[in-house]
N, C-alpha and C positions, 0 to 999 in steps of 0.2 A: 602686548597681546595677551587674552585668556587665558590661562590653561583648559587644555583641551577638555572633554567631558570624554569620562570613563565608560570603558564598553566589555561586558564580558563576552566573547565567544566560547560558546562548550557546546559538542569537540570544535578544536580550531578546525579552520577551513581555509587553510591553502591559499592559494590564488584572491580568493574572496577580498581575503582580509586586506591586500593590495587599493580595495577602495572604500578602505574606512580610513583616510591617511587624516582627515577631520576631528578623528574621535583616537582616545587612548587605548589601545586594544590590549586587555590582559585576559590569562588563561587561567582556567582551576587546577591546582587549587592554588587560594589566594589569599592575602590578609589586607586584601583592600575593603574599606568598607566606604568609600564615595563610588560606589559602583550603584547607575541607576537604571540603566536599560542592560537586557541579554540577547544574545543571538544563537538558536539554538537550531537543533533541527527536530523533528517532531516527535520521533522514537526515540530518542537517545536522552530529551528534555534537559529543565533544570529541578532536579528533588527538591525535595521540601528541606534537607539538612542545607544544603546550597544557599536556598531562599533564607531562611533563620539565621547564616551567615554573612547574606546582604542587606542590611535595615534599611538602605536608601534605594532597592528595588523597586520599583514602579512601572516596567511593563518588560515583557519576553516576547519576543518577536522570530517567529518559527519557518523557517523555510519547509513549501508545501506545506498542503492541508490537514495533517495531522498533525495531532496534540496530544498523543498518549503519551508523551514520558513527562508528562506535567500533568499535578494533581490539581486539577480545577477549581474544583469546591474550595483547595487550602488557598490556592495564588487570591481569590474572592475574596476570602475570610480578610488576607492581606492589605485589598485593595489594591494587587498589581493587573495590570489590560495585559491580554494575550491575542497577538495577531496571527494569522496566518495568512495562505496562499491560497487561497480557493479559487478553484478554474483558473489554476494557472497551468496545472499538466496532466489533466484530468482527459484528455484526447491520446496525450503520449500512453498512460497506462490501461487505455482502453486498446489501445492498436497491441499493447504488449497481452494483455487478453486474450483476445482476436487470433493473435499470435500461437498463443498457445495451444487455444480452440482448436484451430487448423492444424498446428506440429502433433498434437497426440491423437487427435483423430486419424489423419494421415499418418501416422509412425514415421513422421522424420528422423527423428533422434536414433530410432532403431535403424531405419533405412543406411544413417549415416556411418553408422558403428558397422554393419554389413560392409557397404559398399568400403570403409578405413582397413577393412581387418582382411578384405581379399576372401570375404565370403558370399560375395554377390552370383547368385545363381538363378539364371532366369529359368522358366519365363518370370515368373515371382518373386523380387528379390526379398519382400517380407510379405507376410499374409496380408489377405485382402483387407483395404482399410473402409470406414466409414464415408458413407456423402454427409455433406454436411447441411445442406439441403434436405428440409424434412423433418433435421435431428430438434431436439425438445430440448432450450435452452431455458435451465434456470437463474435467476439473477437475484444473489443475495445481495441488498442494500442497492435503493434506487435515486442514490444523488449524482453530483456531477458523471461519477464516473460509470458507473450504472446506466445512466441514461446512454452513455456514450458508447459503453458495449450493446445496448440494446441497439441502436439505428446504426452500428454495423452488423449487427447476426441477423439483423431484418433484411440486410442485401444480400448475405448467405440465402435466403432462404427458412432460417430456421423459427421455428414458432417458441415461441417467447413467454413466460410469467416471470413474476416475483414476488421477491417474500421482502418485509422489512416491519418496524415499529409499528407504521400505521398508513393508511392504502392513501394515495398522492391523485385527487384530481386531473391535472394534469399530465400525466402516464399514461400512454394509450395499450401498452401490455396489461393482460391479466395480471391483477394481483393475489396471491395464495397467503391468509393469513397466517397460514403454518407452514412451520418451518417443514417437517418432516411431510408431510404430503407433496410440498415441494421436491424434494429429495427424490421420492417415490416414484412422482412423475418424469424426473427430467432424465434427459440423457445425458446432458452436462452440468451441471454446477458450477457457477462463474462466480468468486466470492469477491464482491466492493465493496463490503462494511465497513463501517467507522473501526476503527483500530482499536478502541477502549472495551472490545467484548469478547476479552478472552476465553476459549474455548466453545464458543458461540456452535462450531463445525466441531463435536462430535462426536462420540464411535457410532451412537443411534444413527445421526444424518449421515455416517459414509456407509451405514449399513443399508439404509435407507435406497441410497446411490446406485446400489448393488457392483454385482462382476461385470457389465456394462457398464457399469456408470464411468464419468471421467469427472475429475475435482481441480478447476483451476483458480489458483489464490493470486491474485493482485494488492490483495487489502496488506495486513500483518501478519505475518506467523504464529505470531497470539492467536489469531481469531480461529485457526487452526488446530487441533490436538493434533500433532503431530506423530504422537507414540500409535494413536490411533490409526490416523494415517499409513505411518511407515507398516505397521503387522497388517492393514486389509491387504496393501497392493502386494506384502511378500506372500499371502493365504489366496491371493487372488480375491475376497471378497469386496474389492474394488476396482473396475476395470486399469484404469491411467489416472494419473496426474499432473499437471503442470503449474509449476509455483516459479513465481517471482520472488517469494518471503520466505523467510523460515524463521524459526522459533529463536534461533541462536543465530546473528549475520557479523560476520562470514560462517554459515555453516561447516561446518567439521567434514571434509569430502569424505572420509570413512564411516560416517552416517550412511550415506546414499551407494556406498559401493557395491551392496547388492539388492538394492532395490529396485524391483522391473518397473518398466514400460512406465516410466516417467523423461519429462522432460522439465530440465531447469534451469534456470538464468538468474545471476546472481545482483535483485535488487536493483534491472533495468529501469522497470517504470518508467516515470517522470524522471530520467536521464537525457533529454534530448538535448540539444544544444539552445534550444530554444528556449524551453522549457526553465531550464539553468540559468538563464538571461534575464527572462521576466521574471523570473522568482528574488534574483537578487537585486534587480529594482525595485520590487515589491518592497522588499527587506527594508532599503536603503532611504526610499521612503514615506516607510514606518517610521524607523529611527531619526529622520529628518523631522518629522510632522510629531513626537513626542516630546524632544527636546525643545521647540519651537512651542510647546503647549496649542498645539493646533490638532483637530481631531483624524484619528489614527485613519488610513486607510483601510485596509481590513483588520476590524477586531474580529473575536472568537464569534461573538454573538451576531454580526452580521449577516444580513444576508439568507 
C-alpha cells in the first residue's frame, strides 16, 4: 500500500478531521516538508511564514467563502490554487442579518434583560420600537450574501440600495456609488463585504449613520473599526448595533459590558448544520480532485 499523502489542517477541526482517514493529517507547527495541500478556514488562513515552510504546497482549500487570512497576490507568486465555498452558507448569514435587523430594531436583547432582571413594567416593557416596513435599508457589498439580505428586507417591506466596487446589472436595488451617502440615507446599514477591507466602516460612515442609525456586520470585524464603533453607541452618536464579527473572536465580553443597545451573537453565520455539511464536501472534494490532478471544484477565481 502507498503511503498516504500529507495534509495540513490549521486550526485543526475536530470532528472534521474524522473524514480525512485517506490522507496523513498533521498540525502547525511542523517540520514536515511533503506537505502538499492545506485545509484552512478563511479568517484564520495559512501566512506567508507557513507557506515558505512548505516548498511542496500547491493548493489551500478554505472552508466558506472567505480568503482573508491568506495573502493572495504571495500564494500566486508561489503558484499555489486557493478554493473556497461560495454559496454554500450565504442564505445561513443572510437570515443571521435579517436576524439582527429585526432584534435591534424591535429591542429584543433589551426586552430580554427587562423582562431576566424583573423589570418588566407594563403597559411598556421597553420604548417604542421601529416598523420595519418603510425602514431604508442599506447594503454594503452585493454578492451572494447581499443579494440574500436583499430578497428578504424586500418582504419586510423595506426599501433597499447599495453600495459596492462597481454597480451589477443584474441587481434590481438602487445602487449608491458612495459610500457615505449611502450611510446618510439609510436607516440601517447591513455590512456583506468581502472580508479583505479593513476598516472599509469608518467613524465618517457610522457618523454618517447618525443616532438613528443602526449598523449590522455579518461580513468581518475587520471591515469594521470597531473603536469607532464602540465610542458612537456609548456617545449615542449611533442609534444600535448588531454584529456577528468582531475585530478580535472570541471577543473579550469586558469589551461590550457597557455598551448600549446592541445585540450580539458570537460568529453564527454560516453555522447551520447544513451549511457545515456541504462545506466539508466541498472541502473533501477539493482535496480529492487536486491529488487526482483533476480540476478543483471551486478555485478562488471562479465563478
Amino acid at each position: 500500500m502507498s503511503a498516504k499523502s500529507s495534509v495540513l489542517v490549521h486550526p485543526p477541526l475536530g470532528l472534521f478531521e474524522l473524514q480525512l482517514g485517506d490522507y496523513d493529517v498533521v498540525h502547525w507547527p511542523t517540520e514536515r516538508k511533503d506537505i502538499r495541500a492545506a485545509i484552512t478556514i478563511g479568517h484564520v488562513g495559512i501566512s506567508n511564514a507557513m507557506i515558505d515552510a512548505l516548498p511542496e504546497l500547491g493548493c489551500i482549500i478554505c472552508f466558506g467563502v472567505g480568503v482573508d487570512g491568506i495573502d493572495i497576490d504571495y500564494v500566486r507568486k508561489r503558484g499555489i490554487a486557493v478554493t473556497h465555498g461560495r454559496e454554500i452558507n450565504h442564505e445561513d448569514v443572510a437570515d443571521v442579518a435579517m436576524g439582527h435587523i429585526i432584534a435591534t430594531a424591535r429591542l429584543f436583547s433589551q426586552g430580554e434583560r427587562v423582562l431576566r432582571e424583573g423589570r418588566w413594567t407594563p403597559p411598556l416593557a421597553v420604548p417604542p420600537q421601529r416598523r420595519l416596513r418603510g425602514m431604508k435599508l442599506g447594503i454594503v457589498g452585493m454578492g451572494a450574501i447581499g443579494k440574500a439580505i436583499a430578497h428578504r428586507a424586500q418582504a419586510f417591506g423595506m426599501e433597499i440600495r447599495w453600495n459596492g466596487p462597481r454597480p451589477k446589472p443584474d441587481v434590481a436595488p438602487a445602487y449608491e456609488p458612495h459610500l457615505l451617502a449611502l450611510a446618510a440615507w439609510a436607516d440601517v446599514l447591513a455590512v456583506a463585504a468581502r472580508g479583505d477591507q479593513a476598516g472599509l466602516i469608518g467613524a465618517d460612515v457610522i457618523k454618517a449613520l447618525g443616532p438613528q442609525g443602526i449598523l449590522v456586520n455579518v461580513s468581518r470585524g475587520s471591515v469594521v473599526d470597531e473603536e469607532a464603533l464602540i465610542a458612537a453607541l456609548k456617545s449615542g452618536a449611533l442609534g444600535a448595533a448588531g454584529l456577528d464579527v468582531f475585530q478580535q473572536e472570541p471577543t473579550p465580553p469586558a469589551r461590550w459590558a457597557d455598551v448600549p443597545n446592541t445585540t450580539l451573537t458570537p460568529h453564527l453565520g454560516g453555522g447551520t448544520r447544513e451549511a457545515l455539511y456541504a462545506g466539508s464536501q466541498n472541502v473533501l472534494g477539493n482535496l480529492r480532485a487536486f491529488f487526482a490532478g483533476a480540476p478543483l471544484i471551486s478555485p478562488l477565481d471562479a465563478g
